[in-house]
Legacy VTK file of the C-alpha trace (Angstrom):
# vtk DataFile Version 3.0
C-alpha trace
ASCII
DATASET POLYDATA
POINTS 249 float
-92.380 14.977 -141.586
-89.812 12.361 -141.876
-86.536 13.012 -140.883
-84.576 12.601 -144.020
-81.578 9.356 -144.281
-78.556 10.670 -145.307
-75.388 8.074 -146.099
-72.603 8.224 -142.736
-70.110 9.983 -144.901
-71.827 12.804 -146.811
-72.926 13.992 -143.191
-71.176 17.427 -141.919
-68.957 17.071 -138.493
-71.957 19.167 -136.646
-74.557 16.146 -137.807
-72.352 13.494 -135.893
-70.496 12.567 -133.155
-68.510 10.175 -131.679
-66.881 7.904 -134.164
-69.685 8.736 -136.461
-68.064 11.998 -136.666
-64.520 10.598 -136.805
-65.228 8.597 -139.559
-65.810 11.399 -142.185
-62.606 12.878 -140.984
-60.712 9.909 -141.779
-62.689 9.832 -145.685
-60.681 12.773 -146.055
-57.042 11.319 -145.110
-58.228 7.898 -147.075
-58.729 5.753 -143.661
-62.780 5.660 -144.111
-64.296 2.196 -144.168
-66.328 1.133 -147.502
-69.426 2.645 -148.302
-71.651 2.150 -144.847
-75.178 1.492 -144.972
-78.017 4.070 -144.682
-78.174 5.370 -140.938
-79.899 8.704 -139.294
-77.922 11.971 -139.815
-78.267 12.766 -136.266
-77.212 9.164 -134.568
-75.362 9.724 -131.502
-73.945 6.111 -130.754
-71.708 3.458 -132.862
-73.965 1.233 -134.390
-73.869 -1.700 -136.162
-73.439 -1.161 -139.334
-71.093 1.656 -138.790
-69.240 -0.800 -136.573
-69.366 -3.594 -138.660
-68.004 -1.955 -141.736
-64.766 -0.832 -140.594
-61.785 -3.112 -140.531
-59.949 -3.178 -137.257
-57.226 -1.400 -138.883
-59.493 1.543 -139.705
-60.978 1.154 -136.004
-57.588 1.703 -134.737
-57.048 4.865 -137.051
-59.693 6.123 -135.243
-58.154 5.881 -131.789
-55.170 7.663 -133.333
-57.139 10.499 -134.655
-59.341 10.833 -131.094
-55.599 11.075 -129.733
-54.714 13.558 -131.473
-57.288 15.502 -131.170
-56.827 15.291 -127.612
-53.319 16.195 -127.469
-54.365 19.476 -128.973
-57.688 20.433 -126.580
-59.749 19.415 -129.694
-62.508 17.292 -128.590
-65.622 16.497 -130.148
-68.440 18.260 -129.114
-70.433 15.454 -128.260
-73.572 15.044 -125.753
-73.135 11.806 -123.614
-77.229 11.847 -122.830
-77.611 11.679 -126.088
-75.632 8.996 -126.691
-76.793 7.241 -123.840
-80.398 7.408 -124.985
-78.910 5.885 -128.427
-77.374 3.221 -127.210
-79.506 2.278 -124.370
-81.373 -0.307 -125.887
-78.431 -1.689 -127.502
-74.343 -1.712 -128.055
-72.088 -2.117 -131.116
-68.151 -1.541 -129.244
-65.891 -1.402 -131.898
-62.791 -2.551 -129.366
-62.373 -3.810 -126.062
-59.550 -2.256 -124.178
-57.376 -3.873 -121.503
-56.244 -0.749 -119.632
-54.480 1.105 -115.634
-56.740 1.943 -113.339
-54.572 4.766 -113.186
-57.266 7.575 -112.590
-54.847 9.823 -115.115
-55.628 7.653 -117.732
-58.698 7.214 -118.977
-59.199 5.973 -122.620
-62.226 7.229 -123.632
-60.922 10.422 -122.666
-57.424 10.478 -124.259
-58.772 9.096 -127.123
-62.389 11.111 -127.879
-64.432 8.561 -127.396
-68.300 8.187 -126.562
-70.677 6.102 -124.776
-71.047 2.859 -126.501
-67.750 2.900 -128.702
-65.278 0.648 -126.288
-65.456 -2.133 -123.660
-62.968 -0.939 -121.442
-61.354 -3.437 -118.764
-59.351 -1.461 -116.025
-57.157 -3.576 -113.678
-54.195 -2.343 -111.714
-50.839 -2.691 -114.491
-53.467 -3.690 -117.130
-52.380 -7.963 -116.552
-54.710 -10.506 -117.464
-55.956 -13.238 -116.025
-59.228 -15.648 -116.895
-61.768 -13.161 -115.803
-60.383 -10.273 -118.314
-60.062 -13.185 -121.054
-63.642 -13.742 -120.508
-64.363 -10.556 -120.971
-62.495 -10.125 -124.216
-63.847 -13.162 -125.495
-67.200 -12.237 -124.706
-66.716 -8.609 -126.534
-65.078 -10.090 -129.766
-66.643 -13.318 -130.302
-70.661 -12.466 -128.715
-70.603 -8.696 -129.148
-68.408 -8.082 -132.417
-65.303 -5.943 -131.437
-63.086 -5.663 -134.072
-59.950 -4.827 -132.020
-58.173 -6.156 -128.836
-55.964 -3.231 -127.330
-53.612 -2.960 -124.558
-52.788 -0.359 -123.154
-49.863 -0.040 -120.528
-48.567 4.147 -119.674
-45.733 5.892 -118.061
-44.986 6.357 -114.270
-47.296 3.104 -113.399
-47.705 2.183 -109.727
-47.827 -1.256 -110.442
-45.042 -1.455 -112.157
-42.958 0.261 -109.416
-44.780 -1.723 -106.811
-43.265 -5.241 -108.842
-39.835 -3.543 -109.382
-39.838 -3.265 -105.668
-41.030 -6.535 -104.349
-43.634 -4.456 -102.463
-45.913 -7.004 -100.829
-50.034 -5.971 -99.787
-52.682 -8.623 -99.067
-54.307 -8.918 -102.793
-51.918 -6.758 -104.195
-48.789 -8.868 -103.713
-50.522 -11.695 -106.022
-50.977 -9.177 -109.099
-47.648 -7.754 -108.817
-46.308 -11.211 -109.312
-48.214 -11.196 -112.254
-45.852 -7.909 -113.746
-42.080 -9.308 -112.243
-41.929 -11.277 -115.492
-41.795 -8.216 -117.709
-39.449 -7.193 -114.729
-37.165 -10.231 -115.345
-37.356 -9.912 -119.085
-36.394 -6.011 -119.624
-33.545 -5.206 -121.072
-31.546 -2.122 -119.292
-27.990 -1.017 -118.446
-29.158 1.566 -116.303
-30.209 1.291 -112.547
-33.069 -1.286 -112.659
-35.288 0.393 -109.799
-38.712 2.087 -109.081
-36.994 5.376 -108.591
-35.818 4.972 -112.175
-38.552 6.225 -114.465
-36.712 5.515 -117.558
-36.479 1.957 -116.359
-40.094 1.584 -115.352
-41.242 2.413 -118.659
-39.232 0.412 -120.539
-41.022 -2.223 -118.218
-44.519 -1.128 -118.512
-43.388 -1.107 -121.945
-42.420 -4.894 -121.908
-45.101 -5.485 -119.732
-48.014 -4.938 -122.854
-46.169 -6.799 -124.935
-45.738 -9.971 -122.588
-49.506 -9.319 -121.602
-50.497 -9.910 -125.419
-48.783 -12.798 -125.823
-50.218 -14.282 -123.050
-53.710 -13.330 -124.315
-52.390 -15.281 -128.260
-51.776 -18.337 -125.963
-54.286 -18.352 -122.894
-57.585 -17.617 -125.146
-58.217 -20.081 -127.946
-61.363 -18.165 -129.261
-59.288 -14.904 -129.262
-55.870 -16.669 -131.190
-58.361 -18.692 -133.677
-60.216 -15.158 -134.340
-57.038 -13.151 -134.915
-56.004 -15.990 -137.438
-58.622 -15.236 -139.273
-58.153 -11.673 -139.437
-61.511 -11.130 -137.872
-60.084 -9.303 -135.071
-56.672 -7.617 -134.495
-54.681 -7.883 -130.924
-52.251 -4.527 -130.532
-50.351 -2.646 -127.849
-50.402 0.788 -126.929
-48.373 2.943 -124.145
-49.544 6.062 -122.690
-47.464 9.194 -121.714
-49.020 10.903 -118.864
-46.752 14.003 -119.334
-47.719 14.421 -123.353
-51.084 12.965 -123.405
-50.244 11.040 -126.641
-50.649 7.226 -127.199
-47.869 5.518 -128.409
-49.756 2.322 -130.571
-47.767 -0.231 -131.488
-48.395 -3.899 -133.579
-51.073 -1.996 -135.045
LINES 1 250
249 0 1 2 3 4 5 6 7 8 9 10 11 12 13 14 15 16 17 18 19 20 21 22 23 24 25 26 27 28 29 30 31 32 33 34 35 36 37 38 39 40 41 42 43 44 45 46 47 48 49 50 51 52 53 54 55 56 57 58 59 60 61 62 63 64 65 66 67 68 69 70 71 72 73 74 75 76 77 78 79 80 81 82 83 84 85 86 87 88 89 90 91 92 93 94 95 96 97 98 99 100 101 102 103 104 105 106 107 108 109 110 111 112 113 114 115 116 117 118 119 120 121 122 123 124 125 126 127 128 129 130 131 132 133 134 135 136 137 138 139 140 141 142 143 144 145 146 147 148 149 150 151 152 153 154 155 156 157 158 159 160 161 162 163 164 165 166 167 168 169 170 171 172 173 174 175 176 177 178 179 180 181 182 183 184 185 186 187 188 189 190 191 192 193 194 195 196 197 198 199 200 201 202 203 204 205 206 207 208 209 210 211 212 213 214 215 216 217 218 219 220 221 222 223 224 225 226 227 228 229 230 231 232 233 234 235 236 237 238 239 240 241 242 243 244 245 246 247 248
């Protein structure tokens, strides 16, 4: 018998998962996106009209609420072969993320998410450089993300390493990269690596220099933002709370 079609959000939490789950949460608090089109009850990956109805603002609500659900040891039950089978024959990311490759700092962990929901690009003190703009250009412009995040967090290595002039083959080049947010913080404390307060504030600085340089080094990416079909936003991560900190969004 035919499995019967039910509309994303009349479905109960234990019929979805993912951000198909998240989404009827966030009907409740008056985040949901419009009415979505027709999709199976049990779907266990983003897809594209779930994906394609949201606004990025409402993609970013999302984040929030996997966050916080996080923060409090409430994660989705979810079942990542499932979604793997879902999505394996096709993917509908909602965002692409430009995060650490801090090992404590995951995002589709800290913020609930499932196969198939994020392009995630992980590079030492989250900089950018052509090959990441590529990337992001190739996820909002080809693929349809809705949402360019960075995403800097506490206690990074990289940022200590380019408060400290440390110097390693490869590495030296990509700390050079960070020493402008270094330059450009603004602190009347002890400006050094042993200073967490201070590193933060430049990690901090660091995200918000990095999306600037994304506005001006990626013409697709500026031109798309203009037109509101995508929306570029910071975020800092706090490896002792496990809460995200978003910001510009």
């Amino acid at each position: 018998m035919r499995e019967e079609l039910k509309h994303p959000l009349q479905c109960t939490p234990a019929c979805r998962r993912g951000f198909l789950k998240s989404v009827a949460s966030a009907t409740i608090a008056g985040l949901a996106a419009p009415p979505l089109l027709m999709a199976s009850a049990h779907a266990d990956a983003l897809t594209h009209a779930q994906r394609d109805s949201m606004t990025p603002e409402q993609i970013i609500q999302l984040m929030k609420h996997g966050n916080e659900r996080f923060q409090k040891g409430e994660r989705k039950d979810r079942n990542y072969l499932r979604e793997q089978k879902a999505s394996a024959k096709g993917q509908y990311p909602a965002a692409v993320l430009l995060s650490c490759i801090d090992s404590r700092a995951p995002a589709e962990v800290i913020m609930d998410l499932g196969i198939g929901d994020i392009f995630n690009c992980r590079i030492a003190g989250n900089i950018e450089n052509d090959d990441i703009l590529g990337s992001m250009e190739f996820a909002c412009k080809l693929m349809g993300a809705k949402v360019v995040l960075v995403m800097g967090h506490t206690s990074c290595g990289a940022i200590k390493g380019a408060i400290a002039n440390a110097e390693l083959g490869h590495l030296t080049g990509l700390l050079a990269r960070i020493k402008p947010a270094v330059d450009a913080t603004q602190y009347d404390g002890e400006r050094s690596a042993t200073n967490y307060a201070f590193v933060d504030k430049v990690a901090r600085k660091n995200v918000e220099l990095t999306i600037a340089q994304i506005r001006r080094d990626s013409a697709v990416l500026s031109e798309m933002e203009g037109q509101h079909t995508i929306k570029i936003a910071g975020a800092m991560y706090n490896l002792s709370t496990g809460a995200v900190d978003f910001y510009g969004a």
